[in-house]
N, C-alpha and C positions, 0 to 999 in steps of 0.2 A: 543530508547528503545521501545519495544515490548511486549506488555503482552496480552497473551493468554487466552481464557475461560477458560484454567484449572489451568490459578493462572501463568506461566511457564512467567519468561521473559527473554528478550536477546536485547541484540544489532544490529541489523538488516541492515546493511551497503547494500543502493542501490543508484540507480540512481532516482532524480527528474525528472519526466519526465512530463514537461506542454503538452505535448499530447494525456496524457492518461488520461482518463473517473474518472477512479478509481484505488486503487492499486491494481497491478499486483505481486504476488509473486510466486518463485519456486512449486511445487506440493508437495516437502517435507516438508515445513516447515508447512502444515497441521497438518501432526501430532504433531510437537512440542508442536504447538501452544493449539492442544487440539481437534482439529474440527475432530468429526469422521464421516462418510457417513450420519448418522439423522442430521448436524448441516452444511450441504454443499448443493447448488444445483445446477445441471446440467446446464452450460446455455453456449450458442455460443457465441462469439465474434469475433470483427475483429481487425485483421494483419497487420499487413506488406505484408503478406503471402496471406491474404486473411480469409477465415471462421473459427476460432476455436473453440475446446471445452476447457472448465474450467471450473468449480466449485468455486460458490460465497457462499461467508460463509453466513451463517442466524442469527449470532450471533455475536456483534461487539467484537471488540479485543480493546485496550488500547495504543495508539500510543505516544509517546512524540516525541519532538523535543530536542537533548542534549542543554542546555541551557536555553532551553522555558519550564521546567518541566510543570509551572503555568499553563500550556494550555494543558490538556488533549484532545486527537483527540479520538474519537468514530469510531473504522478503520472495514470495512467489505468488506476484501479482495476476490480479486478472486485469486485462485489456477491455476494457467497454468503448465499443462503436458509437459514438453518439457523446460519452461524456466529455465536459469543460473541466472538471474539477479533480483532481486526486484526493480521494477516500482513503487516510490511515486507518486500517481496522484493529478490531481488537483482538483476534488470533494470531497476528503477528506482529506487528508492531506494536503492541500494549503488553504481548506475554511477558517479556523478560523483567515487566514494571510494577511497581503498585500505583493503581491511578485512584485519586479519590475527588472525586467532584462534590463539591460544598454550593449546593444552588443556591442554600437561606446565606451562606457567608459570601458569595459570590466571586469563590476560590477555586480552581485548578492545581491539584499538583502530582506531578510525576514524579517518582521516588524508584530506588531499587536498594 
């Protein structure tokens, strides 16, 4: 679950992804979310692809984990122009967890 500076929440089904920085979310759910051009800022990152632009919010949003209500995440996503997919990263939404990935036992598990 996902709640936004202007109060707005939703369900937000993406990908974990321990290679990213921080979270990565579509460019639309900007606005959902409440972030208008004063509460964004321009900044580059990189790809897969190589150098992009996005827009980092200046203002944390409200992240839960379904299950883990008890553990509010303080989320300050970046916007990418072009993505499909929401990126959970691992500086923010992984911080407050122990995450341990078991590839030989073909296990995931989130802990705090």
């Amino acid at each position: 679950m996902l709640t936004g500076v202007n109060g707005t929440s939703s369900t937000v089904v993406g990908l974990l992804d321990t290679g990213a920085d921080t979270t990565a979310l579509p460019v639309a759910h900007a606005r959902f979310l409440g972030y208008e051009l004063d509460l964004l800022q321009q900044t580059t990152i990189g790809t897969a692809d190589g150098p992009g632009v996005a827009f980092r919010a200046t203002r944390p949003s409200i992240a839960v984990v379904p299950g883990l209500e008890s553990v509010p995440i303080d989320l300050s996503p970046i916007f990418v122009p072009g993505a499909q997919t929401p990126l959970w990263g691992r500086r923010d939404v992984m911080r407050p967890f122990k995450v341990l990935v078991d590839e030989a036992g073909e296990a995931f598990t989130l802990s705090w």
